[in-house]
N, C-alpha and C positions, 0 to 999 in steps of 0.2 A: 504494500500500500504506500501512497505518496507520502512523504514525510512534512513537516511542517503544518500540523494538522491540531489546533486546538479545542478544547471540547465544552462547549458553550452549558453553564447549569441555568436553567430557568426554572424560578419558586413557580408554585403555587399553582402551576398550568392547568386552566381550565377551558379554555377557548370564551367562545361568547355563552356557553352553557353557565348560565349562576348556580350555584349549590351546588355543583355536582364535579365529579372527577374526569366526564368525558371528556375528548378533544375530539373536536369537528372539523372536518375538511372535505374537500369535492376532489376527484380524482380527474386529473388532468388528462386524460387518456379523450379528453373531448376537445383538445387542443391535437392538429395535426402537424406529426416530425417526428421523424426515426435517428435522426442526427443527435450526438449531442448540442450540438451547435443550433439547431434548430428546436431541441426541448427549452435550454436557456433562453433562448429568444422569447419564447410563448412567457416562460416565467417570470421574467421582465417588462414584458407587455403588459400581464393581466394581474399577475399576483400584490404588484403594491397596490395598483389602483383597486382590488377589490378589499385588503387590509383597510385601506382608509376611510372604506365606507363600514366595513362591518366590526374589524378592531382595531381604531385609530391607536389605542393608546394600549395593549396590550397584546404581547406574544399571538401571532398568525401561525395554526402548522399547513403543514402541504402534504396530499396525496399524491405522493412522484410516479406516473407511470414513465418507466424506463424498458423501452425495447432493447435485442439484446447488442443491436450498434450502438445507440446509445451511452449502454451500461461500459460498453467496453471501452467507448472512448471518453467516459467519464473519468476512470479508473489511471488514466494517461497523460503523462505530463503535471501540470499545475493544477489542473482540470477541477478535481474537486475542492483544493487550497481555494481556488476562485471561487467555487459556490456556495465555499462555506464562508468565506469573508461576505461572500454579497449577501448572504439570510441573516448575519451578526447583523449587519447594516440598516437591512430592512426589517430587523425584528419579529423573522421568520423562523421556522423549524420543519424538520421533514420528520414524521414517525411513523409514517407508512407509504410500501411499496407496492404497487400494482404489476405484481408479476405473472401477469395471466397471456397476456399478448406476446409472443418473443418475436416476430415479427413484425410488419406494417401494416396499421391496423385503420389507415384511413386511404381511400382514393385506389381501391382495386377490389374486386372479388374475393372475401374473406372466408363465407361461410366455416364448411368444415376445418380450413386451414388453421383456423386458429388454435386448434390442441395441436398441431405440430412445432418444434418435437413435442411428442409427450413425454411424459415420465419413466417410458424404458428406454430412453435416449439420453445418452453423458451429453449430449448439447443442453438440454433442458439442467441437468444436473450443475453446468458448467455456470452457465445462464445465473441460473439462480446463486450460486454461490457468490457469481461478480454483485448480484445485489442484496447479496448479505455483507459482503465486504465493505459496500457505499452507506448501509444505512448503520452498521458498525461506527462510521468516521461522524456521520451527520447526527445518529441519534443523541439529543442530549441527555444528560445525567437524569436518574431519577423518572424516567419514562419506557414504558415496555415498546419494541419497537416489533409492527405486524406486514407478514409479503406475503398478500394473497397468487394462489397461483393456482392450475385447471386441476380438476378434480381424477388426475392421472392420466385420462385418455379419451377419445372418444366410443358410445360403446356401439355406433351401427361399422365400426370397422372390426370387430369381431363375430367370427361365426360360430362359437363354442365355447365352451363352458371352460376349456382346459386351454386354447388363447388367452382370455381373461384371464382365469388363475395366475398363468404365466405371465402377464402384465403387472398383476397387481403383485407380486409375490420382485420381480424387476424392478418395479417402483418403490418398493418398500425397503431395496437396499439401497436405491438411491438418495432415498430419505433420511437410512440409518445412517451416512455418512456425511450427511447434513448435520444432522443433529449434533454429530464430533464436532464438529465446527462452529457448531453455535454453542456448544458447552464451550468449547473452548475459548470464542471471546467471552463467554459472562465469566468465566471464572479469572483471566488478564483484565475485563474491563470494567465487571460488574454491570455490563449491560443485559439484559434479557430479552431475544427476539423471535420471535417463532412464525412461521410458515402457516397460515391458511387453505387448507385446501375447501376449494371454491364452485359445491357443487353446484348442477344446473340440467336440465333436463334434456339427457338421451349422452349425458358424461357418462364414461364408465361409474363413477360415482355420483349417484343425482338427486337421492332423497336421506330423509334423517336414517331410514333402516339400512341402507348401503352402507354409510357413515359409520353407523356401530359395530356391523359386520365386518366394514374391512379395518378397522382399529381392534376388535376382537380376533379376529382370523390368520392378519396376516402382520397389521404394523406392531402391535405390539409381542406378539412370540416372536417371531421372526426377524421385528428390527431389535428388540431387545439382547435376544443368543449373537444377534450381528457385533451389535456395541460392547458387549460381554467379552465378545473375543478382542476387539478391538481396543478397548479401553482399559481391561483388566479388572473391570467392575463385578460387584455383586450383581446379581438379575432384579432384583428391587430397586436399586439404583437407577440401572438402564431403563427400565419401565419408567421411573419418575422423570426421566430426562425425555423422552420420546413425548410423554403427556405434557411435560413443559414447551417443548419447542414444536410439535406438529400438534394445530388445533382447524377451528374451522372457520372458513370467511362465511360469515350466514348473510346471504342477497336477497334483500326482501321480494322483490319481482319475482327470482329463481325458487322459492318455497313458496309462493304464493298459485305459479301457476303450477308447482306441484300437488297443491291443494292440501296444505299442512298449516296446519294454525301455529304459530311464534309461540303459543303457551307449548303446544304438544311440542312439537318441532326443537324449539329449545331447553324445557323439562327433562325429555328422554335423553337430550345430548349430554346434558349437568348430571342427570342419574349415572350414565352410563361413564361420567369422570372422564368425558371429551370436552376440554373448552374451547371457546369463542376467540380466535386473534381477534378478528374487526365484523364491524356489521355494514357492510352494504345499502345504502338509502337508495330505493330504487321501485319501479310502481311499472307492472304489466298491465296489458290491454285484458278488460273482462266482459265479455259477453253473452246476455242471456238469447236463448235461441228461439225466434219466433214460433208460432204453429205453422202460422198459411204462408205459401210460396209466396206472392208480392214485398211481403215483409222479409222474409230471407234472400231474397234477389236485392234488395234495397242496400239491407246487410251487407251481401257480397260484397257490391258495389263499394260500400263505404269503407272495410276492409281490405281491397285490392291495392291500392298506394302503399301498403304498408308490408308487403309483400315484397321488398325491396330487393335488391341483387346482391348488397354486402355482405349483410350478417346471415346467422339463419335464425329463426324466428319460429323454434319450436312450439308448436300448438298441445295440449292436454285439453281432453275432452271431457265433461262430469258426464254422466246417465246416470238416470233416477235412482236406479239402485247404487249409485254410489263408486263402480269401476271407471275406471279411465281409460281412455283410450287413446293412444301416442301418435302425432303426426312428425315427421321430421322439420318440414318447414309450411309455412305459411299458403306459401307458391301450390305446395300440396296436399292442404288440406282444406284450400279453397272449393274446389269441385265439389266436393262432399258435403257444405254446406246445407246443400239446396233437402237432401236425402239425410241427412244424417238424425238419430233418435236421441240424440245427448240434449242435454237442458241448455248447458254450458259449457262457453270456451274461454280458455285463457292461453295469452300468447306471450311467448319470450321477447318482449319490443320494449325497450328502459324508455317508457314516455316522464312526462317533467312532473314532480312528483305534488306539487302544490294542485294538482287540480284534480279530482274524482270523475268530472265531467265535460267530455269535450267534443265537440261537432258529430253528441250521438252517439259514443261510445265511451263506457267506463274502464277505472283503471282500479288496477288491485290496493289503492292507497291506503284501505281497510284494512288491508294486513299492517301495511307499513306502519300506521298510528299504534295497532296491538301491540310492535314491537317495540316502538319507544315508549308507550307507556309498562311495559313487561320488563326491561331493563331497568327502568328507576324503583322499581321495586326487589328487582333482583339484579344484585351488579355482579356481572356473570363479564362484562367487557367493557373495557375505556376507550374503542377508537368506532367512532363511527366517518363514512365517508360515503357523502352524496356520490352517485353513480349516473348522470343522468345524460347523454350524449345524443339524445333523439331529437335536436331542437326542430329542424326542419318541419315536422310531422306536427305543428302546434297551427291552429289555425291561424290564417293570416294577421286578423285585430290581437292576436296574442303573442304575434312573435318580437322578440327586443332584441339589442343588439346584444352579444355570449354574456358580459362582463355583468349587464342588468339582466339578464335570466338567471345566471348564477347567482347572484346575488336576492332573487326572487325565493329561489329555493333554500337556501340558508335560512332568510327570513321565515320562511313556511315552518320548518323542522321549531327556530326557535320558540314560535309559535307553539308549537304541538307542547314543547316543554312546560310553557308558562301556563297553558289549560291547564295541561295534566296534574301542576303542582298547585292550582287554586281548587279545583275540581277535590283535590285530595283533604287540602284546608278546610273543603265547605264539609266533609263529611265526616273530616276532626271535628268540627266547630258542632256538627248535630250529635254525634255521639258524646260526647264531652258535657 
């Protein structure tokens, strides 16, 4: 690592959240550049101007997404000696990484591409490591530092039970030797930072039961006997160190349209002694399915724009009794529309999370509100970070320019906080 590197302590960090321990930030992955060169740009452009609207006078952190060009030419020359004198400057901080994208995630056909590599790939392993080493230099004292990253692979690229196995059982060594490394700076640096894996529907890993299962099945026997041999540890030790540093990014859109309530969803996760790195703020498309043909042609209609060519835009479908039924993308689960018996659809589309309602079609924001108000009751995690990159897709009279949208949705969240703790006051004040 580059030398000349000093390490900024900031008291009391609580972002613009009052009473609480969170720290709030938006992940800049809605800012396009694959360059180091071109991510500074964006963070100089946007980042002080939105500080001085939302926290003039008080420590700003930042969601760094880092591609893996980026990451590497961050890591180069003076590179990050500059980025940390310019966050001292502007009385900034970074404590979390968006390591989900390892390549270019804006101005080309992304869908599937984005789990590559995945995580039976040392580029993915390599990746991640160059951005455990940046947020090692940047994180400041006294702060857990979180890198969301894909939830190992994707699963319509497997045709077997015993492919998978062999995936996840490969990813979990790549993991155990992550973990080395992240013991290894907390015990030199005293900092603590751990890995999110960041399920999402038709991931090899994509709902809360997968989660448990492969932290049951394969990360923690498997990378445990790994770091045992490795480290020379007892097996209790390496278990605790695996549950320290590998936990989960929970995406509120991605559990939403899995159809998992934040109480169930997050309960089972704390029961089962899997924690939370970061919480994802983020709101999918929900809609109820008409009876009569006119009204689901309408539907179509109003759903076909959003069928887009970059991402993919996983669809789950509710029926009455309760099963789901999985499309891969939007594109193709349109036609079915018109015939299909489900009540309900929800789509993988990150729309702007301040609004429920918009030109006709709702968004999963219902979840999103459960989970911040289910957090301040149970602090299970300190990093939340808006997720919201869809602006395009907002109807015309709603669109602002990035700087005032972002800043739209911060305002939103802090909102939800200030309800939630009068709300709480009013029903002190009645019971009392």
């Amino acid at each position: 690592m580059p030398g000349a590197i000093h390490t900024t302590i900031i008291p009391n960090l609580t972002m613009q959240i009052a009473h609480s321990p969170l720290h709030l930030t938006y992940c800049t992955n809605i800012h396009p550049g694959e360059t180091w060169a071109q991510v500074f740009a964006n963070l100089q452009a946007h980042l002080p101007r939105l500080k001085s609207k939302l926290s003039p006078d008080r420590p700003f952190g930042i969601g760094l997404r880092l591609g893996a060009i980026a990451a590497e030419q961050l890591l180069q020359s003076t590179n990050l000696v500059q980025l940390q004198q310019w966050l001292t400057v502007h009385n900034l901080y970074v404590f979390t990484l968006n390591g989900f994208p390892y390549g270019n995630f804006h101005g080309e056909v992304i869908k599937d591409q984005v789990y590559r590599p995945d995580w039976t790939a040392r580029d993915r392993a390599y990746y991640t490591q160059n951005l455990i080493q940046i947020l090692a230099v940047l994180l400041p004292e006294g702060i857990e530092g979180s890198i969301s990253t894909l939830p190992i692979s994707y699963k319509p690229w497997f045709t077997g039970r015993d492919a998978m196995v062999l995936a996840l059982t490969q990813a979990t060594g790549h993991l155990a030797n992550l973990v080395a490394l992240l013991n290894n700076i907390a015990q030199k640096t005293g900092k603590v930072i751990h890995l999110g894996l960041e399920p999402e529907p038709d991931g090899l890993i994509e709902n809360t039961e997968e989660l448990v299962a492969f932290f049951k099945h394969f990360l923690i026997p498997k990378g445990a006997q790994q770091l045992k041999k490795q480290l020379g540890l007892q097996i209790e030790t390496t278990e605790r160190l695996l549950y320290q540093h590998i936990k989960v990014c929970y995406d509120t859109c991605h559990f939403a349209v899995e159809f998992e309530t934040p109480q169930e969803a997050l309960g089972k996760l704390t029961q089962s002694g899997i924690g939370i790195s970061k919480i994802q703020l983020s709101s999918a498309i929900e809609v109820e399915i008409p009876q009569n043909q006119p009204d689901r042609l309408a539907l179509q209609k109003r759903l076909q724009p959003f069928a887009e060519s970059t991402y993919l835009h996983q669809v789950i479908a509710q029926h009455q009794d309760g099963h789901l039924q999985r499309y891969r993308d939007l594109g193709q689960a349109l036609p079915h529309l018109l015939n299909t018996k489900a009540q309900q659809w929800r789509t993988h589309f990150h729309v702007p999370i301040f609004l429920e309602d918009y030109g006709g079609l709702k968004s999963t924001q219902t979840h999103l509100i459960q989970t911040l108000s289910y957090i301040q009751s149970h602090p299970i995690c300190q990093h939340l970070e808006i997720e919201t990159y869809t602006w395009d897709v907002l109807p015309t009279d709603l669109q602002l320019d990035i700087d005032t949208a972002i800043e739209r949705e911060y305002r939103w969240v802090l909102q939800q906080f200030e309800s939630d703790r009068a709300r709480r006051r009013s029903i002190a004040h009645i019971i009392n």
